[in-house]
Backbone bond lengths (Angstrom), bond angles and torsions (degrees), N, CA, C in turn:
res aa  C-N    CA-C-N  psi(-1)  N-CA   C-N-CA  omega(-1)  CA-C   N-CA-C  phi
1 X - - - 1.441 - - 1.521 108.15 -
2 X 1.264 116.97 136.74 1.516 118.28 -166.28 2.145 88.93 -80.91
3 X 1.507 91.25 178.68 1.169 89.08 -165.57 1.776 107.46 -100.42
4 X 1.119 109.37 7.35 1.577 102.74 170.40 1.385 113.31 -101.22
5 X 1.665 100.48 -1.64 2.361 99.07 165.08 1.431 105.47 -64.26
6 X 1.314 117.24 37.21 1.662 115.63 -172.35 1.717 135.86 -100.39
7 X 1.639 102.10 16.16 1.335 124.87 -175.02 1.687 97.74 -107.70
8 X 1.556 97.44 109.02 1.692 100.11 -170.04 2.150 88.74 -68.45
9 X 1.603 96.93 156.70 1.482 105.58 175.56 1.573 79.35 -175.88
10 X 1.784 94.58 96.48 1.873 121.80 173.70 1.696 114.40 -72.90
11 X 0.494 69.64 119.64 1.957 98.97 166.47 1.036 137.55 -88.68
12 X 1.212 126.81 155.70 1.931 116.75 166.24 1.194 104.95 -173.65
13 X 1.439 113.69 145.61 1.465 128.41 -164.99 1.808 107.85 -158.59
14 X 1.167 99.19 -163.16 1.692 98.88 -170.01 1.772 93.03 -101.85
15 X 1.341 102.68 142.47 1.434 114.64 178.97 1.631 129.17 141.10
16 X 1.139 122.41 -154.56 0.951 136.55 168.74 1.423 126.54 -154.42
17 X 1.625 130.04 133.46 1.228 107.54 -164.76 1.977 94.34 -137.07
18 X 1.236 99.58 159.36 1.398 119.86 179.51 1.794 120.80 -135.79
19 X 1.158 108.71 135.89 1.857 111.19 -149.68 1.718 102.61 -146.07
20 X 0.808 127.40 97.84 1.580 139.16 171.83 1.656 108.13 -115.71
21 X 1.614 90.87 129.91 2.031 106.93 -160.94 1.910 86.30 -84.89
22 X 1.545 97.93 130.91 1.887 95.95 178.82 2.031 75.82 -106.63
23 X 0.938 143.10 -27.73 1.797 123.97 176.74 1.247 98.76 -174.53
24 X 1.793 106.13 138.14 1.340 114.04 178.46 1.367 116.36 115.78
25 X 1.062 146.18 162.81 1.421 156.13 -173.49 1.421 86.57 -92.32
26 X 1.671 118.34 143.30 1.499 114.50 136.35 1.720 89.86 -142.04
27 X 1.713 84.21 168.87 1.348 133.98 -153.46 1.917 96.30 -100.27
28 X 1.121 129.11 102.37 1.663 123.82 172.20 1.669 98.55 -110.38
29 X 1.173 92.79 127.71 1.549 98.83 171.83 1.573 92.77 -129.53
30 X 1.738 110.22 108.79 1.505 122.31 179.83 1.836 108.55 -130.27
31 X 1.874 88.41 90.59 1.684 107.28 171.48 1.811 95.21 79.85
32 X 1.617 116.36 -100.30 1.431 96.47 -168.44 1.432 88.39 -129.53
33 X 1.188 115.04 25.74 2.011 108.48 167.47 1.651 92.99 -100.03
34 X 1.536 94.82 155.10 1.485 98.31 -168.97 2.051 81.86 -141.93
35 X 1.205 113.57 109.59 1.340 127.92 179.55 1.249 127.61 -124.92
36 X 1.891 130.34 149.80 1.136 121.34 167.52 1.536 107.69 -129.38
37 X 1.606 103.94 146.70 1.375 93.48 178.25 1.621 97.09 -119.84
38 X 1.317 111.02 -159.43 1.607 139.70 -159.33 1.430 77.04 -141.41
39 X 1.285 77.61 161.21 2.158 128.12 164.94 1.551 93.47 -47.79
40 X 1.331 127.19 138.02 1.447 137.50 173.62 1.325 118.63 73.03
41 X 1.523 106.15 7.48 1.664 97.56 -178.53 1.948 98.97 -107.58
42 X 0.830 102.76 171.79 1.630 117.66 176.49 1.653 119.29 -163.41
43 X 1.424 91.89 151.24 1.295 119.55 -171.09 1.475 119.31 -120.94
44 X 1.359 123.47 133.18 1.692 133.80 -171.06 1.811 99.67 -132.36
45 X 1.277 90.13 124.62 1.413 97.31 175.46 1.285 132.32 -151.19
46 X 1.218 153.41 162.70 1.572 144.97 -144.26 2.010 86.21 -130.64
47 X 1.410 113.24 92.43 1.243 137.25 160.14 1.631 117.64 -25.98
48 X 0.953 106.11 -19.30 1.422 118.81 158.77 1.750 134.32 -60.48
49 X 1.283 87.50 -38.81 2.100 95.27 166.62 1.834 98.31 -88.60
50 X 1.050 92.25 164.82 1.412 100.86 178.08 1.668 114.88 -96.26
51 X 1.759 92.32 138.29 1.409 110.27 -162.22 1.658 102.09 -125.25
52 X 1.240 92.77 169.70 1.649 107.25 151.86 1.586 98.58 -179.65
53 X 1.155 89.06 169.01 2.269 94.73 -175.81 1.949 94.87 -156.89
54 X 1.336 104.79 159.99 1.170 113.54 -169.79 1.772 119.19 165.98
55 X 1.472 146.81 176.87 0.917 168.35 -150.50 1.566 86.66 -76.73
56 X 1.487 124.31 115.93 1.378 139.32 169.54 1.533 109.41 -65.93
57 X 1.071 104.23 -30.02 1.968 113.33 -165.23 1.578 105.43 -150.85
58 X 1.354 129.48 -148.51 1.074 142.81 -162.92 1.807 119.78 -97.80
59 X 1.133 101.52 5.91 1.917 129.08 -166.15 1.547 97.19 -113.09
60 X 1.484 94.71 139.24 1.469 89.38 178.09 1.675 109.22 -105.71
61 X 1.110 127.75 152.13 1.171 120.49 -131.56 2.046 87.29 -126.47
62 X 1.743 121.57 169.78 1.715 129.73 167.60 1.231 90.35 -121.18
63 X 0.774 117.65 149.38 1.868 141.59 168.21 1.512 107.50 -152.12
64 X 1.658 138.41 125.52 0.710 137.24 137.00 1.504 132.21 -50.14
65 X 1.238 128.73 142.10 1.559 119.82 -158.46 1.639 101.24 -159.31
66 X 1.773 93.42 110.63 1.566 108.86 -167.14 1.826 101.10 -122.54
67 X 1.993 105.81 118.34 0.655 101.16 166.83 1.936 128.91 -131.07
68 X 0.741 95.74 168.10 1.780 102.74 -166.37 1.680 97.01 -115.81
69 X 1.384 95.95 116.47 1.542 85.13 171.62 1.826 123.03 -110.83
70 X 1.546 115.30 41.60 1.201 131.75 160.84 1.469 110.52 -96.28
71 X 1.460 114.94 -27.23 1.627 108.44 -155.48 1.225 128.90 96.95
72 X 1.647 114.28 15.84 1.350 134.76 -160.49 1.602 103.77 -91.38
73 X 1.579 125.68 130.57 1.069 122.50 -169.47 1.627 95.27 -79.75
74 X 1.599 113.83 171.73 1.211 108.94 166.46 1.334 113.28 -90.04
75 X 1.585 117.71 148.78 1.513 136.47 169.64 1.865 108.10 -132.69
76 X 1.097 105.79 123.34 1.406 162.68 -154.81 1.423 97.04 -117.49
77 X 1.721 108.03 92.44 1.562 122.54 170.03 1.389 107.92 -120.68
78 X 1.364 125.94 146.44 1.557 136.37 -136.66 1.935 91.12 -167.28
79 X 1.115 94.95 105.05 1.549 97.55 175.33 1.837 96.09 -90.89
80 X 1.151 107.41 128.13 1.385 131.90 -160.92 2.087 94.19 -61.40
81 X 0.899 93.04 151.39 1.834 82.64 178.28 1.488 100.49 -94.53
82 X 2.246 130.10 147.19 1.033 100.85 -175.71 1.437 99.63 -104.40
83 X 1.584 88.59 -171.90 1.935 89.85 -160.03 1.224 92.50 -99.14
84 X 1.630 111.75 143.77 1.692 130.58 163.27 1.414 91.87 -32.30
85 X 1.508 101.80 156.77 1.549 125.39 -175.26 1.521 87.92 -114.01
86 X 1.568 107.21 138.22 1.677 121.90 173.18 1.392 81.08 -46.18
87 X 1.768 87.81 161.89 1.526 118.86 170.28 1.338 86.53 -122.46
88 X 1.657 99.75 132.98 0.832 128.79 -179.03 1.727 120.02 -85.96
């Protein structure tokens, strides 16, 4: 997001949304929390309260941005790795 998308204007709709910063400050304003994260942090939220996200400061910022438009939480499946077999 370039860095002048930086005038929050909140929203809300049907869904669910999910937001992890890949570089840059951003700005989450979710209902009446007003937050910023860093690179490696993430955010899950029910699209229904009012949001907006964007450029914390003067840098324009990547965020990945995953949304579901049922309202479906995320699930996170991980096929277990299997273990070496003794050597015989």
């Amino acid at each position: 997001m370039p860095a002048e998308h930086n005038r929050p204007d909140p929203v809300t709709h049907e869904g669910h949304e999910w937001l992890y910063v890949l570089s840059g400050r951003v700005r989450l304003i979710l209902a009446d929390h007003d937050l910023v994260m860093g690179p490696g942090e993430a955010a899950e939220f029910d699209t229904r309260l009012p949001h907006w996200f964007g450029p914390a400061g003067e840098s324009p910022v990547e965020v990945l941005n995953l949304f579901g438009p049922q309202g479906e939480r995320v699930h996170v499946r991980a096929k277990p790795q299997s273990r070496a077999e003794p050597s015989a």
